[in-house]
N, C-alpha and C positions, 0 to 999 in steps of 0.2 A: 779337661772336658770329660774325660769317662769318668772321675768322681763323680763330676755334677749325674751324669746318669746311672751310676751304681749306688749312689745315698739311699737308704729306705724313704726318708721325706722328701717332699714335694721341694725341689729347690725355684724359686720365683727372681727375675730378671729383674730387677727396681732399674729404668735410664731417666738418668734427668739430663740432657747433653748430648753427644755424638755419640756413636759405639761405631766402630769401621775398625775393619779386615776382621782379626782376633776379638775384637769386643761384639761385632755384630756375631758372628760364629757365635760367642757366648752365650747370647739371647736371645739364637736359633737354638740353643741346645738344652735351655731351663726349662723345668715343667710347662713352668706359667713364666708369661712378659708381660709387663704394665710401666705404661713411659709415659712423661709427661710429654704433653700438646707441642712443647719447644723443638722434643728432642727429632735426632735425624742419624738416618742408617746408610751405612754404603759398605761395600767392597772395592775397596777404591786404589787397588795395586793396579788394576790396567791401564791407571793414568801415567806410573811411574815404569812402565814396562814388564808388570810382575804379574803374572795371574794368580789370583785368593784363590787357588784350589783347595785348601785345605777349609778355609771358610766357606768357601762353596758348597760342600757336602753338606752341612749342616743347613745351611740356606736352603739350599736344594730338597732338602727333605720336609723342610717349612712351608716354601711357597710353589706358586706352579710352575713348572716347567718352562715357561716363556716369562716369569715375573723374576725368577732368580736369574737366567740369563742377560735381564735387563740389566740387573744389580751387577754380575760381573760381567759383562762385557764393556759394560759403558761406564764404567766406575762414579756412575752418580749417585748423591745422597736422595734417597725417599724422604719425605716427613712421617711422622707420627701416626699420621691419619691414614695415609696411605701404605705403610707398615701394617698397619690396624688390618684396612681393608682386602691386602694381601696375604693373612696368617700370620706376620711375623710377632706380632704383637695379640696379644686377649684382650686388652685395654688402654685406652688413651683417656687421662686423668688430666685435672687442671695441675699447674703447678705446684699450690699448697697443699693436694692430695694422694699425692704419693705415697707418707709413709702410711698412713689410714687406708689407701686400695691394695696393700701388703697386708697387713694386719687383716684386713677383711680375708683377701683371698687365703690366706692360710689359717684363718678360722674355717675357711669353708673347706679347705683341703684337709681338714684333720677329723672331721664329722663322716 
């Protein structure tokens, strides 16, 4: 995680699938996030008795105050959209366009 934020470029989060505990942490911590419409986020230890402190931080610093404690308190999955709508994400992409809304954004990160 402090590579991804010490690199001089813009490092961008591609999810096509689940990202939960350490993978959502990851794409709280990328420049840029862009996930396809499928995918879905959780911190999802406090189902198993475990609190995501460490994914937390990172969440934490993403969304608000009451939407990241949603995510770890109740170790439920968000969709896409409502990732979207909460910060965690910059874009929600159809399925077939993912690697194309990568390519874009990091043309536009290098201008």
């Amino acid at each position: 995680m402090q590579k991804v934020q010490s690199v001089p470029q813009p490092v961008i989060a591609a999810v096509h699938g689940i990202a939960t505990a350490a993978g959502c942490q990851l794409v709280a911590t990328c420049d840029l996030a862009i996930a396809t419409e499928d995918s879905r986020f959780a911190t999802s230890g406090v189902r198993f008795g475990l609190f995501c402190s460490t994914p937390g931080v990172a969440v934490a610093r993403n969304l608000s105050r009451k939407h990241a404690l949603e995510m770890l308190l109740t170790g439920r999955f968000i969709d896409a959209a409502t990732a979207e709508r909460w910060g965690l994400l910059n874009r929600v992409v159809a399925v077939g366009q993912l690697d194309a809304a990568c390519t874009t954004s990091s043309r536009s990160c290098r201008r």
